[in-house]
C-alpha positions as CSV (number, residue, x, y, z in Angstrom):
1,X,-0.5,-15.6,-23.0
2,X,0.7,-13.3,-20.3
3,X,4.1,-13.3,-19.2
4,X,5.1,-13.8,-15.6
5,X,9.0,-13.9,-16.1
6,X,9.1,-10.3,-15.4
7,X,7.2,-7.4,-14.2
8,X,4.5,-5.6,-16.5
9,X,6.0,-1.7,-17.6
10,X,2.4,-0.7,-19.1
11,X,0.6,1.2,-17.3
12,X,-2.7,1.1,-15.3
13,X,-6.0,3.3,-15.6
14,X,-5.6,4.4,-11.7
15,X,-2.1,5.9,-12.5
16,X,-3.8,8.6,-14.2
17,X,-3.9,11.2,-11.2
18,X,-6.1,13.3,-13.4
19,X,-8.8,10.2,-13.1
20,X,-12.1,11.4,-11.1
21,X,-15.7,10.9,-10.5
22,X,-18.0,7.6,-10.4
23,X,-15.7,5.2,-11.5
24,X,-12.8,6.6,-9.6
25,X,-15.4,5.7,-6.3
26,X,-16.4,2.6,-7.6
27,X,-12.8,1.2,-8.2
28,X,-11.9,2.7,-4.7
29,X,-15.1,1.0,-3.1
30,X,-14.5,-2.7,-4.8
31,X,-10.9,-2.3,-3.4
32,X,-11.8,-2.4,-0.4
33,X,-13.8,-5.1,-0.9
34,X,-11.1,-7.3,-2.0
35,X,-8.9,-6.6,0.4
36,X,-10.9,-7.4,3.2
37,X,-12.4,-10.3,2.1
38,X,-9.0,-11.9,0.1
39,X,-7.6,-11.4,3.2
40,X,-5.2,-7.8,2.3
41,X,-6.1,-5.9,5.2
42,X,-4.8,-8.3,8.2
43,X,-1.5,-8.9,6.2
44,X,-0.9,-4.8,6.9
45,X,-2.8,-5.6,10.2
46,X,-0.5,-8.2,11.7
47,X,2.7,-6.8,10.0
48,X,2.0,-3.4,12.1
49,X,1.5,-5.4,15.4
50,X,5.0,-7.0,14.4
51,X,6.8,-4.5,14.1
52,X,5.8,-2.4,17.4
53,X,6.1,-5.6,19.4
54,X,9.9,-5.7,18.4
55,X,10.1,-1.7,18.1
56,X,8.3,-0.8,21.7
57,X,7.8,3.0,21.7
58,X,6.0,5.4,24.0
59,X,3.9,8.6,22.9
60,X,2.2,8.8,19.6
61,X,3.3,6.8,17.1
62,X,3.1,9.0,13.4
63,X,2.0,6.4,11.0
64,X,1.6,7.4,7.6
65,X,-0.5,5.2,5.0
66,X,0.8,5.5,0.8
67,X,-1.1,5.5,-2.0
68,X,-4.3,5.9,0.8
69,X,-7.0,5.2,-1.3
70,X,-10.0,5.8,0.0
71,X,-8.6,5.3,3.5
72,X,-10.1,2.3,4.7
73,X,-6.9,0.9,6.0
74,X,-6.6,4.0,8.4
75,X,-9.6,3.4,9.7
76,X,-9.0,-0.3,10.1
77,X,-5.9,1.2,11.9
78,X,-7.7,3.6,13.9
79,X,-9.9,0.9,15.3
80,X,-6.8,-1.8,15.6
81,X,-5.0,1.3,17.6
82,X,-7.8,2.5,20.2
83,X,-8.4,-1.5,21.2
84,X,-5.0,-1.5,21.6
85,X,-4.6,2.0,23.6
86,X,-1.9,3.1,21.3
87,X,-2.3,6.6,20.7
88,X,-1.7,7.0,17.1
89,X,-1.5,10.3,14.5
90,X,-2.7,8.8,11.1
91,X,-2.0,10.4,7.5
92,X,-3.1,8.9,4.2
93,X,-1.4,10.1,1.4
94,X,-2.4,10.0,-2.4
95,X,-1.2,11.6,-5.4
96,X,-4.5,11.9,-7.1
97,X,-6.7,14.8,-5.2
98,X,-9.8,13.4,-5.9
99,X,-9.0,10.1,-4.6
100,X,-8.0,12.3,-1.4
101,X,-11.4,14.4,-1.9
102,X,-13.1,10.9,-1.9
103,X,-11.2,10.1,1.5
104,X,-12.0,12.9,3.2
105,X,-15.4,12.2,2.9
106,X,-15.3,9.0,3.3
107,X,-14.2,9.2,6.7
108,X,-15.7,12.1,7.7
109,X,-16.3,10.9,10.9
110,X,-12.4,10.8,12.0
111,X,-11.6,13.8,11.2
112,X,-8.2,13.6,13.6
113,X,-6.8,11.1,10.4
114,X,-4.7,13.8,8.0
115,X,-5.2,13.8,4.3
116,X,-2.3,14.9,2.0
117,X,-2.4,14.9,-1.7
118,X,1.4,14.6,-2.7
119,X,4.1,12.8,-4.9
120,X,6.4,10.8,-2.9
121,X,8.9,11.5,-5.6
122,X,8.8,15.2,-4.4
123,X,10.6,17.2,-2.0
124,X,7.9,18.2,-0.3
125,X,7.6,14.4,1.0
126,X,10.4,13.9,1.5
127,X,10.8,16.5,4.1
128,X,8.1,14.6,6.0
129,X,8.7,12.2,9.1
130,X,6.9,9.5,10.0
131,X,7.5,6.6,12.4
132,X,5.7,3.9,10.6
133,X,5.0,3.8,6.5
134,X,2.6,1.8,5.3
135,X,1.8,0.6,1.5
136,X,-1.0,-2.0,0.8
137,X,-0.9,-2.8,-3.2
138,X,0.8,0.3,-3.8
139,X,4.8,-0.1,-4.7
140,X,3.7,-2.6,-8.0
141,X,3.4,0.9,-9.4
142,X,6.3,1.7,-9.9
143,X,9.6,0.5,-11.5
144,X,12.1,-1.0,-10.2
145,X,14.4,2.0,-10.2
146,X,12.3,4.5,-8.9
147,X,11.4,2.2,-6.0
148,X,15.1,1.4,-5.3
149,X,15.4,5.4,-5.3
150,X,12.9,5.8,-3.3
151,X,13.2,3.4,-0.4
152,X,16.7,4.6,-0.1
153,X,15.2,7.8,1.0
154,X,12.4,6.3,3.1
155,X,14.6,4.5,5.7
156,X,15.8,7.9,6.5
157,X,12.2,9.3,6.8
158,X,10.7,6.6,8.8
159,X,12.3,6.2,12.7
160,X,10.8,2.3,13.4
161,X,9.9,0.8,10.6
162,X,8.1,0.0,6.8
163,X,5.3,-2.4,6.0
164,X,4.7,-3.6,2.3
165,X,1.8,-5.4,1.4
166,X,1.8,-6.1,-2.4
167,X,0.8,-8.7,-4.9
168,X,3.2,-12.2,-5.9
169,X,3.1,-12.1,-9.5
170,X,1.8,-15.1,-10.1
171,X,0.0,-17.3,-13.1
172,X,-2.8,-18.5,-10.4
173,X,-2.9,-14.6,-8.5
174,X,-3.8,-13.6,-12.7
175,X,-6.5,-15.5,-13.6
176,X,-8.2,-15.7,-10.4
177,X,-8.5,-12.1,-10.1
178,X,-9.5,-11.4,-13.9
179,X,-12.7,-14.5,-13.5
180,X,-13.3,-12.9,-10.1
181,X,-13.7,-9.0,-11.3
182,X,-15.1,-10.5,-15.2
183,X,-17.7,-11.8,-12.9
184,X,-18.9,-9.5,-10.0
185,X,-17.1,-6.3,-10.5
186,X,-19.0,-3.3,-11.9
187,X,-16.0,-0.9,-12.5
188,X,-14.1,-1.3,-15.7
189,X,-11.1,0.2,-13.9
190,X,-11.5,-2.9,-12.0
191,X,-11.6,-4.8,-14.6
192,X,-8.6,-3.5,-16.2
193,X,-6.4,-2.6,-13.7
194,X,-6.7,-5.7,-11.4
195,X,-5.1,-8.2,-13.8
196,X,-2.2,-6.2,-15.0
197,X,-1.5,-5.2,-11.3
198,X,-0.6,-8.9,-11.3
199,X,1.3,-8.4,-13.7
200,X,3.2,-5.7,-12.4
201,X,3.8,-7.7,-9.3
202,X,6.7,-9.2,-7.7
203,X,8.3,-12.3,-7.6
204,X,10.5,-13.0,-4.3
205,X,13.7,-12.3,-5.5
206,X,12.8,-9.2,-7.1
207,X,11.4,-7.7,-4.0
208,X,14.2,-8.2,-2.0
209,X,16.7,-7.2,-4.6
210,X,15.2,-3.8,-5.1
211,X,15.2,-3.4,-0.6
212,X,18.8,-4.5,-0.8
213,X,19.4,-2.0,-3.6
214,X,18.4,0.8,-1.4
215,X,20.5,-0.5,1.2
216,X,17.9,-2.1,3.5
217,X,19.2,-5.6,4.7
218,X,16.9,-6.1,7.7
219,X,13.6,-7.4,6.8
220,X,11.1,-10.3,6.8
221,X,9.5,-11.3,3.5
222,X,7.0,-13.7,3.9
223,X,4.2,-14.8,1.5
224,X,1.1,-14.4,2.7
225,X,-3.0,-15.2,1.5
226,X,-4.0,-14.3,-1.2
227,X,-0.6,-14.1,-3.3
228,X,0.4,-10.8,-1.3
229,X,4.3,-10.6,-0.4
230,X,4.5,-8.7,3.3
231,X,7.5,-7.3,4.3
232,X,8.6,-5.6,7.9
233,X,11.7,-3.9,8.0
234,X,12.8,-3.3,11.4
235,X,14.7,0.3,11.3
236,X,15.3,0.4,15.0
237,X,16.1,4.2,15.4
């Protein structure tokens, strides 16, 4: 029997950033599979139109995309951003280079949206500026002290505002995703990761314990479909 009352510390098969080939691009591909149809990607969606309502801007907005993937959500954004008229500089970022190799080429035909290969633990990142940072299933990675440590840094790197859209760690969340990818996926990082990514989840309290550990009191958690936490905080610079 699993247990819920805290987060998981063992580690998935995608934190290996020396993980590559086939079944690197078949985990990225079924990802985006899930999160459009279990409803991830208008969570980020609407949390982004949010937060520029109550942050209105003018001139390009630098919005910056962790733990990219294979970029789908940028060019989600990309679309969302020329209905809108919003002109818009996009960058994923990834610390695994051939997940970014595998971006690159998979959105070959927007070659404007950046690509960057980096640890967000390293200097290098943070001497980078955004206006927006966005995280879909990505902070669960990491512990609750390094995320603390990190976000602390990140409300000085980002001028409007952060969006976090990340799994409720959640009995229900656990077994519905481990019948789901048993049954229809055919990555065995899938298969593996998707279930313990529950498990490495937040609950509520958790969340916004580690955002007021690092010193950010102004945001909105709400739970969202399917078992996904989505936060806005509003930096108002």
């Amino acid at each position: 029997m699993p247990n819920f009352s805290a987060r998981s510390t063992e580690i998935e098969i995608m934190d290996d950033l020396l993980c590559a080939g086939e079944v690197v691009h078949q985990t990225l591909r079924e990802l985006e599979f899930i999160n459009k149809w279990l409803g991830g990607n208008a969570v980020t969606i609407t949390a982004l139109e949010r937060l520029l309502k109550d942050c209105p801007t003018t001139g390009t907005i630098t919005i910056v995309d962790l733990g990219c993937g294979g970029g789908e959500m940028l060019r989600i954004v990309h679309q969302w951003a020329a209905k809108k008229a919003i002109p818009v500089k996009l960058i994923g970022i990834d610390a695994n280079p051939h997940i970014i190799a595998f971006a690159e080429q998979n959105l070959q035909n927007l070659p404007e949206i950046e690509f960057l290969s980096l640890d967000i633990f390293s200097k290098e990142f943070k001497n980078l500026r955004f206006d927006v940072v966005l995280g879909t299933l990505f902070y669960h990675h990491f512990n609750d002290d390094q995320l603390t440590a990190f976000f602390k840094n990140l409300r000085d790197q980002a001028t409007k505002g952060i969006i976090i859209n990340d799994i409720h760690r959640h009995p229900l969340a656990y077994y519905s995703i481990k019948w789901l990818t048993t049954l229809f996926s055919r990555s065995p990082m899938v298969k593996f990761d998707a279930p313990l990514s529950v498990l490495r989840a937040f609950k509520k309290k958790e969340m916004a314990r580690i955002l007021k550990n690092a010193g950010i009191q102004d945001f909105h958690l709400q739970w969202k479909w399917a078992f996904r936490w989505r936060v806005i905080i509003n930096l108002r610079k």
